[in-house]
Biopython code that builds the backbone (N, CA, C, O; Angstrom):
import numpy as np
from Bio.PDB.StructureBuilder import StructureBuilder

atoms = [
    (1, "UNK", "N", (38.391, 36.135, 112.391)),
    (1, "UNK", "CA", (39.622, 36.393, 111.666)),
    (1, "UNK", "C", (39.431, 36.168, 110.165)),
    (1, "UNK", "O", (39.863, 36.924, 109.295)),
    (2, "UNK", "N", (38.784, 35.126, 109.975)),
    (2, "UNK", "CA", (38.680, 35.059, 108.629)),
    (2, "UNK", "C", (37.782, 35.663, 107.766)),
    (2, "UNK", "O", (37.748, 35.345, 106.577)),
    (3, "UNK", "N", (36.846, 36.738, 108.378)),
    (3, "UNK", "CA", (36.178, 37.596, 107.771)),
    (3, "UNK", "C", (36.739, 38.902, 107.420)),
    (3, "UNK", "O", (36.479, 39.727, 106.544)),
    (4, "UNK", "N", (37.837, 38.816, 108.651)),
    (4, "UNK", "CA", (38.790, 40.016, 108.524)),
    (4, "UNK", "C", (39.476, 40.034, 107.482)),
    (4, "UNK", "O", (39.573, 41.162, 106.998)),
    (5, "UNK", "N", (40.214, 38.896, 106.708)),
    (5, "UNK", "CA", (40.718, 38.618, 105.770)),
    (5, "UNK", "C", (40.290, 38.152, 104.030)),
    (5, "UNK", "O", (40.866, 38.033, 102.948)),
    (6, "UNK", "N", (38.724, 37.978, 104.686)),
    (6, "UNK", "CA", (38.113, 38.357, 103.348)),
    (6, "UNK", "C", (38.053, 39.685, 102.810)),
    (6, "UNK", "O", (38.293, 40.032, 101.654)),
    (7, "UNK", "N", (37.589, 40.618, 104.110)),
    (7, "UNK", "CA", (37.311, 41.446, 103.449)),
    (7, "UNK", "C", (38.517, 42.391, 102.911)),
    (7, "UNK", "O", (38.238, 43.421, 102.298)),
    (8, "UNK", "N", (40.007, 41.979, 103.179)),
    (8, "UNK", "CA", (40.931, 42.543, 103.229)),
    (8, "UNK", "C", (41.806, 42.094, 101.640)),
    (8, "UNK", "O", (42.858, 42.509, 101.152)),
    (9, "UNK", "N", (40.580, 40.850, 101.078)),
    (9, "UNK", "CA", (41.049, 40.292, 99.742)),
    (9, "UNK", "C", (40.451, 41.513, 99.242)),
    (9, "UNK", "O", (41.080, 42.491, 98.837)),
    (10, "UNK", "N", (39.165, 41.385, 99.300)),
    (10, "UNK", "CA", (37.972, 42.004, 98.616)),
    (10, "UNK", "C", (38.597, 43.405, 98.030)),
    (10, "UNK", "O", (38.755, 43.777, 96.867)),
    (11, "UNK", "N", (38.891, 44.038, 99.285)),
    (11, "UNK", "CA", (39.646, 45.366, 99.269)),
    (11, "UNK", "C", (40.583, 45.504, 98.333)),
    (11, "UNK", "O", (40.540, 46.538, 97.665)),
    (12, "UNK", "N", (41.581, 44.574, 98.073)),
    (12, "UNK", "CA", (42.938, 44.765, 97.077)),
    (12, "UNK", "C", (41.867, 44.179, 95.831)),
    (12, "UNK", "O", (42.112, 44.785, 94.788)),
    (13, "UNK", "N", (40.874, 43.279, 95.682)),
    (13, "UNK", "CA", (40.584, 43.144, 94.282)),
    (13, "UNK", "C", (39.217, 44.397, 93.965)),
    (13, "UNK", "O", (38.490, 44.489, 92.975)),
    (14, "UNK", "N", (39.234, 44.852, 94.643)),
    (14, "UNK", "CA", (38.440, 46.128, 94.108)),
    (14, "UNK", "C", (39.274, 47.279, 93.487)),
    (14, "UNK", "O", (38.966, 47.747, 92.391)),
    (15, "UNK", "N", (40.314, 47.718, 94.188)),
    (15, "UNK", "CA", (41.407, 48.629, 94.312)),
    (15, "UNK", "C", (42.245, 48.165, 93.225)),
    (15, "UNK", "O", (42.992, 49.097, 92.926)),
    (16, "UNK", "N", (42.546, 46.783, 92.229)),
    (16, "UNK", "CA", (42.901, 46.310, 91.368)),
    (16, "UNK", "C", (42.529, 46.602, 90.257)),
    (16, "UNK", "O", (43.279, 46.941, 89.341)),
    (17, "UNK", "N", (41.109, 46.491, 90.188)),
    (17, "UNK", "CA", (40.612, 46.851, 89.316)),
    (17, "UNK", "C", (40.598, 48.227, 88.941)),
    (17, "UNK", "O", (40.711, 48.320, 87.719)),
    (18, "UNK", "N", (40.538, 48.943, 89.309)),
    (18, "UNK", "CA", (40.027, 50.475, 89.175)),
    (18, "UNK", "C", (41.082, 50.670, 88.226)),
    (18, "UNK", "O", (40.790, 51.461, 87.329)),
    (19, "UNK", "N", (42.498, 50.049, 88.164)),
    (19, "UNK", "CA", (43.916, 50.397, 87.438)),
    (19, "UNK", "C", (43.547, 49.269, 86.273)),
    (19, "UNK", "O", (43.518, 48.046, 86.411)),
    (20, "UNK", "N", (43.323, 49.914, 85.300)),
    (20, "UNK", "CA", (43.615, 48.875, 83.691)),
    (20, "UNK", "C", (44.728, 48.917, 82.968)),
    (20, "UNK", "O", (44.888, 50.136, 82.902)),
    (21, "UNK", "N", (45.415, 48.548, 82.509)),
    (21, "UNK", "CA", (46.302, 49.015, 81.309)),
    (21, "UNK", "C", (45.483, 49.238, 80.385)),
    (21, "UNK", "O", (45.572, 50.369, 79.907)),
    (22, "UNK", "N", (44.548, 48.431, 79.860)),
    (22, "UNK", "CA", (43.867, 48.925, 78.658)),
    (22, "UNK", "C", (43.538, 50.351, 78.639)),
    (22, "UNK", "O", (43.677, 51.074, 77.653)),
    (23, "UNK", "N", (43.098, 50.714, 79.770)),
    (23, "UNK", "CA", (42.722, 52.472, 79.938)),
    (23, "UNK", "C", (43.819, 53.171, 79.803)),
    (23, "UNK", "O", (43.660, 54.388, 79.909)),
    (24, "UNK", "N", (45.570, 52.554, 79.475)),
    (24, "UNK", "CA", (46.636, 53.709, 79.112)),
    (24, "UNK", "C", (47.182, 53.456, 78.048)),
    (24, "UNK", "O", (48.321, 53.824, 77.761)),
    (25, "UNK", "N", (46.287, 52.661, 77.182)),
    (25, "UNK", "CA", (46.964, 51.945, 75.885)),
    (25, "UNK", "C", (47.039, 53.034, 74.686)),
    (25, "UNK", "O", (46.027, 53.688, 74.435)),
    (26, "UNK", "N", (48.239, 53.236, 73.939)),
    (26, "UNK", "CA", (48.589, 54.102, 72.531)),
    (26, "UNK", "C", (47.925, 53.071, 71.176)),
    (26, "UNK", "O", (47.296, 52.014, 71.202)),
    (27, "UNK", "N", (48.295, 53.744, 70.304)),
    (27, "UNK", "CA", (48.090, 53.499, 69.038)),
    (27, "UNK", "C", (49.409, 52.135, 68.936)),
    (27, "UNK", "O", (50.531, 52.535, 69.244)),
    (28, "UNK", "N", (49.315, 50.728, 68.563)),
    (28, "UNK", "CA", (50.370, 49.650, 68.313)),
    (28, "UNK", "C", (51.315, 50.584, 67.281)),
    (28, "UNK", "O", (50.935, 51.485, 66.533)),
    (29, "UNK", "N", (52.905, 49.980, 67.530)),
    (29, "UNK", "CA", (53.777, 50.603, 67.090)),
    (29, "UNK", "C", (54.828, 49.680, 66.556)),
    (29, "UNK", "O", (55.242, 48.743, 67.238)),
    (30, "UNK", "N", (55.191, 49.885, 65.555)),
    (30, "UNK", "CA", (55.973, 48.490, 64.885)),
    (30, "UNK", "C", (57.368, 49.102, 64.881)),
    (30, "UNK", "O", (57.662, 50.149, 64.303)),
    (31, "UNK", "N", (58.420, 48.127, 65.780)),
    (31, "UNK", "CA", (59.810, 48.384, 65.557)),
    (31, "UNK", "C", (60.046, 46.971, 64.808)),
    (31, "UNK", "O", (59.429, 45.906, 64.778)),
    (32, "UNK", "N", (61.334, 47.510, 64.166)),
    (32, "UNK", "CA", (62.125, 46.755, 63.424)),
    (32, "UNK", "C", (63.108, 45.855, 63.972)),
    (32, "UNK", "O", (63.826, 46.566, 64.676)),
    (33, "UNK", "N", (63.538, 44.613, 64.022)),
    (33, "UNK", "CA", (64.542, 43.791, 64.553)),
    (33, "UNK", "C", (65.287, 42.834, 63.665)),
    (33, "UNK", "O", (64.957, 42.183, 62.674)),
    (34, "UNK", "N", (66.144, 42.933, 64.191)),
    (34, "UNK", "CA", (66.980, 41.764, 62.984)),
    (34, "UNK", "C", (66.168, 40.731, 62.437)),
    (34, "UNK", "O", (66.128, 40.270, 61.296)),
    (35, "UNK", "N", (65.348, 40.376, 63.759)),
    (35, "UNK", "CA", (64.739, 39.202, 63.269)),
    (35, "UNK", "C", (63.659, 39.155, 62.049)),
    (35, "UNK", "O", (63.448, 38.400, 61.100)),
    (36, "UNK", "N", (62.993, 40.543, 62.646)),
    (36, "UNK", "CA", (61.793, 40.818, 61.636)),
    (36, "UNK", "C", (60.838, 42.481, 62.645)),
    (36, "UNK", "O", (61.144, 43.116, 63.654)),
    (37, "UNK", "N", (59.734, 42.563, 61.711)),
    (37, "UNK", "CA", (58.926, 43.390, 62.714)),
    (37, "UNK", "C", (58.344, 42.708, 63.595)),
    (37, "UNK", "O", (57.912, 41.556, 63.560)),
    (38, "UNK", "N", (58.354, 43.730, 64.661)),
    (38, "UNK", "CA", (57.647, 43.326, 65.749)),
    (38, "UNK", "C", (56.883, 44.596, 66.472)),
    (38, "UNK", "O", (57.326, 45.678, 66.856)),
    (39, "UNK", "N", (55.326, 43.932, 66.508)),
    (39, "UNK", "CA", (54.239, 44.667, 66.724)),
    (39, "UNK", "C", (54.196, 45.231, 68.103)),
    (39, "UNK", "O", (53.584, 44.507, 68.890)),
    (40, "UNK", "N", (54.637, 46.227, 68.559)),
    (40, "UNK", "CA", (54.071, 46.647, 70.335)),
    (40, "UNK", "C", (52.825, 47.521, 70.694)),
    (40, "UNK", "O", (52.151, 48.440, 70.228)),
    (41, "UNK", "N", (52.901, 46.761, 71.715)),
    (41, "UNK", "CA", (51.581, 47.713, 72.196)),
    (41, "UNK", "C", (51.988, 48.277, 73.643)),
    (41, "UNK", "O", (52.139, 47.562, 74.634)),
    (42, "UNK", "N", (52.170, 49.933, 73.601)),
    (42, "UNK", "CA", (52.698, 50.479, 74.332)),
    (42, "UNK", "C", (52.015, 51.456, 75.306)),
    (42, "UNK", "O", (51.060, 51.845, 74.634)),
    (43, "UNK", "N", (51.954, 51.996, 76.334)),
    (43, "UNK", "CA", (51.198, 52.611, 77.300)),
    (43, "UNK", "C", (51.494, 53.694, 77.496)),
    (43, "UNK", "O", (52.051, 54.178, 76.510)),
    (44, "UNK", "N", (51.404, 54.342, 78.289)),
    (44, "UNK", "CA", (52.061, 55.474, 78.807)),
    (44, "UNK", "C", (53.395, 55.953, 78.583)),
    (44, "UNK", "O", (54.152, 55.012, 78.346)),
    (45, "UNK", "N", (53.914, 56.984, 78.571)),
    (45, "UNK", "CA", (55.390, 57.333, 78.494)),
    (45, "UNK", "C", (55.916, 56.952, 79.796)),
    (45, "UNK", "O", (57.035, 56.445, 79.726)),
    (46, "UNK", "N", (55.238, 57.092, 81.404)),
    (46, "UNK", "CA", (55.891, 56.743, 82.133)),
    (46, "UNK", "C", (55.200, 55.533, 82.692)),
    (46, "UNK", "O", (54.869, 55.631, 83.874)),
    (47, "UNK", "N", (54.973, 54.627, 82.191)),
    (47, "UNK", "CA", (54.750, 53.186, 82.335)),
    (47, "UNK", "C", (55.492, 52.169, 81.025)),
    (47, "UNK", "O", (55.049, 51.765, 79.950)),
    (48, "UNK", "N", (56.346, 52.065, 81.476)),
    (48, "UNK", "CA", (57.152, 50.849, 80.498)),
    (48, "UNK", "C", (57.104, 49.691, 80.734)),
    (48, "UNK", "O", (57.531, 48.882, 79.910)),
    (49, "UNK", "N", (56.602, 49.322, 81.849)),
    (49, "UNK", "CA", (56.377, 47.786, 82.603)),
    (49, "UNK", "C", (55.483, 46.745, 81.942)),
    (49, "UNK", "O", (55.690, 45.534, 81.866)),
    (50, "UNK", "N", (54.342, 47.521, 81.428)),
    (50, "UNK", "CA", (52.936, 46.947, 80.755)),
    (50, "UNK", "C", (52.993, 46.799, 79.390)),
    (50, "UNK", "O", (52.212, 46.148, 78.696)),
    (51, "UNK", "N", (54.120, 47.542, 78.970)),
    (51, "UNK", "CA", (54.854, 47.150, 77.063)),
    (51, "UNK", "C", (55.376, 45.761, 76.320)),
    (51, "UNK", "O", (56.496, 45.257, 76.234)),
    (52, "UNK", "N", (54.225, 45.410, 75.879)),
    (52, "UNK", "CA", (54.626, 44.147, 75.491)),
    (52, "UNK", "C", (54.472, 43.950, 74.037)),
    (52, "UNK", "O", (54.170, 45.004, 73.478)),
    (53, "UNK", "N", (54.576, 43.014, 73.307)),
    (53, "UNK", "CA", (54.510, 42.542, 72.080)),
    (53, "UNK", "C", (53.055, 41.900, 71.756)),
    (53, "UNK", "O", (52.424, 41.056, 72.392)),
    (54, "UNK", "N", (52.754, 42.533, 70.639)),
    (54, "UNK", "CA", (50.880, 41.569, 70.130)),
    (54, "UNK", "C", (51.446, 41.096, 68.847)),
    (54, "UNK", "O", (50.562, 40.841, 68.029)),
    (55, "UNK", "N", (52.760, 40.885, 68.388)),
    (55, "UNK", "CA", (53.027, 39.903, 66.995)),
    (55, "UNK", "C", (54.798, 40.032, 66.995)),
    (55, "UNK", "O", (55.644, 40.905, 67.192)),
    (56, "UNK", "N", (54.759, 39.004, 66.745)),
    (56, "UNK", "CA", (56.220, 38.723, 66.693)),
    (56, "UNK", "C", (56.456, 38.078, 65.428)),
    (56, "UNK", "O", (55.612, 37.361, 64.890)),
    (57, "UNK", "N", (57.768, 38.360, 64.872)),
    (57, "UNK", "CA", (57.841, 37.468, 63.844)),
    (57, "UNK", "C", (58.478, 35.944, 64.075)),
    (57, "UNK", "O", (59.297, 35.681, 64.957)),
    (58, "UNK", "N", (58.080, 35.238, 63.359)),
    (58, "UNK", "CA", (58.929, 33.401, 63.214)),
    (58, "UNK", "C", (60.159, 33.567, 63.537)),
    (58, "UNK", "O", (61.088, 34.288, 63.173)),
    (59, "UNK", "N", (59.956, 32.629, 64.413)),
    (59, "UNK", "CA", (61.986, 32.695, 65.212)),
    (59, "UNK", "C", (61.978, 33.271, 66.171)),
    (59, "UNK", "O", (62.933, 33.058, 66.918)),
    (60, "UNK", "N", (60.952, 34.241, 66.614)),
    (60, "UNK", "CA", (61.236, 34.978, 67.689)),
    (60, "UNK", "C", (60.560, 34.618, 68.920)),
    (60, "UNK", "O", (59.374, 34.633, 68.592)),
    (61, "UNK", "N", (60.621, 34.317, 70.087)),
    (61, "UNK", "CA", (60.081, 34.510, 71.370)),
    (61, "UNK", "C", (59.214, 35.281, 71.828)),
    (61, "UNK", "O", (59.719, 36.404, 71.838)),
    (62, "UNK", "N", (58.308, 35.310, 72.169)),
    (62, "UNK", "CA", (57.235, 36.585, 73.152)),
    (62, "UNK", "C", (58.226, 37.579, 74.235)),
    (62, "UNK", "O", (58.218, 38.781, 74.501)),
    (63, "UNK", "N", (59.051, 36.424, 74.686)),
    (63, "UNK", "CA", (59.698, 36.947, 75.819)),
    (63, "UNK", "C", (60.860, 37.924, 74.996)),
    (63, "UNK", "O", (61.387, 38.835, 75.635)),
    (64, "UNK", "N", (61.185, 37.730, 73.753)),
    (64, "UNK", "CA", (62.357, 38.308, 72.760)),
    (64, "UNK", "C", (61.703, 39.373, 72.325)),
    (64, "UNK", "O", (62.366, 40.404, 72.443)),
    (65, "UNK", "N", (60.739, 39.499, 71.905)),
    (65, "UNK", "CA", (59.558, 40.225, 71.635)),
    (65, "UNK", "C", (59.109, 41.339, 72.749)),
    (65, "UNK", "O", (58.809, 42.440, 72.287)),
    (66, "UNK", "N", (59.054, 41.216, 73.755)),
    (66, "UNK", "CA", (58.182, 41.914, 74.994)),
    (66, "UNK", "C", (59.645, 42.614, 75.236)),
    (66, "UNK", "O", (59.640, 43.844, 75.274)),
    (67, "UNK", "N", (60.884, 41.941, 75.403)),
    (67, "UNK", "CA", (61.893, 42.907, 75.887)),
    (67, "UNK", "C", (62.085, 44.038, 74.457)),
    (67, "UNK", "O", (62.680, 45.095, 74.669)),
    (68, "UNK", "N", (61.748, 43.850, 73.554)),
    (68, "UNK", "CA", (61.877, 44.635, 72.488)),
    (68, "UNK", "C", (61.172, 45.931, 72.757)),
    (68, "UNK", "O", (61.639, 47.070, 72.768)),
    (69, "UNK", "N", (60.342, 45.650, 72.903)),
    (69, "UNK", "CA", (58.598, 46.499, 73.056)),
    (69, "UNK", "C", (59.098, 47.213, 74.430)),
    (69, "UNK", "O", (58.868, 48.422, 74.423)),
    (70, "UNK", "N", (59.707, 46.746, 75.560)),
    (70, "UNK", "CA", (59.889, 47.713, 76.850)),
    (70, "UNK", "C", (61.150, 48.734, 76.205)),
    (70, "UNK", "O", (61.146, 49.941, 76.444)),
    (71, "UNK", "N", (62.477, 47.924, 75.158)),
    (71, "UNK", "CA", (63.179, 49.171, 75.002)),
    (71, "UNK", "C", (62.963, 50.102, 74.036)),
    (71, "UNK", "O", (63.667, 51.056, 73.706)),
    (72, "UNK", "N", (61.637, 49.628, 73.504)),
    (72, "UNK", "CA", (61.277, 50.978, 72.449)),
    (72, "UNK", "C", (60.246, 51.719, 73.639)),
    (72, "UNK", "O", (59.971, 52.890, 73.373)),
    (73, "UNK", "N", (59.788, 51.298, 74.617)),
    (73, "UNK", "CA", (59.029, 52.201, 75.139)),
    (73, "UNK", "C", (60.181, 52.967, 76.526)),
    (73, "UNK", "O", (60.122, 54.012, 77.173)),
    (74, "UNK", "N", (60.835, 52.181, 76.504)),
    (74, "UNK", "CA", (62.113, 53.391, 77.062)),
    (74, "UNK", "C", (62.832, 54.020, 76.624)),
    (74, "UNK", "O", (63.660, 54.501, 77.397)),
    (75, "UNK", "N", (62.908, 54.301, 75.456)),
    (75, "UNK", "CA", (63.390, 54.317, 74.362)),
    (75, "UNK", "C", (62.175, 56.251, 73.624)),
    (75, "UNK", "O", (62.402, 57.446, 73.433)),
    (76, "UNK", "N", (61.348, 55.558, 73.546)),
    (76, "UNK", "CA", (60.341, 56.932, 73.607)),
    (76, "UNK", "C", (60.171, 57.914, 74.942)),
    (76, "UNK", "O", (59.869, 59.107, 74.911)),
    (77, "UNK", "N", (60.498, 56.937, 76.367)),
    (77, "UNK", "CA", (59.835, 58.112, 77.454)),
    (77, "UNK", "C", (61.172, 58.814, 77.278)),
    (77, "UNK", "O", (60.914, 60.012, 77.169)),
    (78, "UNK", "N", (62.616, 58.593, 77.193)),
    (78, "UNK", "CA", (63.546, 59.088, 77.470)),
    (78, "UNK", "C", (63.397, 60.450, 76.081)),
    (78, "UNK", "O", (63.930, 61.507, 76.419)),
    (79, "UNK", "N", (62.890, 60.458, 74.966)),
    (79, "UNK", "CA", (62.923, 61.203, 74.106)),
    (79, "UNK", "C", (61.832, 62.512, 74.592)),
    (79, "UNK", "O", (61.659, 63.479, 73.849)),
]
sb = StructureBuilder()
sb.init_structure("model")
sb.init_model(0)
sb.init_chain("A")
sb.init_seg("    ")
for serial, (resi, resn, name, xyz) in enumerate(atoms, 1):
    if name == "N":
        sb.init_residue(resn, " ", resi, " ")
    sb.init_atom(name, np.array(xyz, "f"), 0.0, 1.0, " ", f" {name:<3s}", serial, name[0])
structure = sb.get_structure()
């Protein structure tokens, strides 16, 4: 059994890999926020999930930051 289940890790971390985000990454894109700019790094038009923030300004959160970066990249697929 427990070989069965190695090899059944093995399987999902092979099959993991093959998918990068880095392999759907754009050119970084700077939106503007009250707070300040904030740097995204955005993927695909129809991947908004993997849109996050690589600079935020002082005061701001990653997590304040990353939701920024998903609605400019929903924000572009919808355009």
């Amino acid at each position: 059994m427990s070989n069965k289940l190695f090899m059944g890790f093995l399987g999902v971390a092979v099959l993991s890999a093959c998918v990068s985000p880095a392999d759907y990454e754009t050119t970084p894109v700077t939106v503007n926020s009250p707070k300040g700019p904030v740097v995204c790094q955005l993927y695909t038009k129809q991947q908004v999930l993997w849109d996050r923030a690589v600079s935020v300004p002082t005061g701001m959160t990653v997590k304040e930051g990353d939701q920024i970066c998903i609605a400019e990249g929903q924000r572009q697929k919808a355009s």
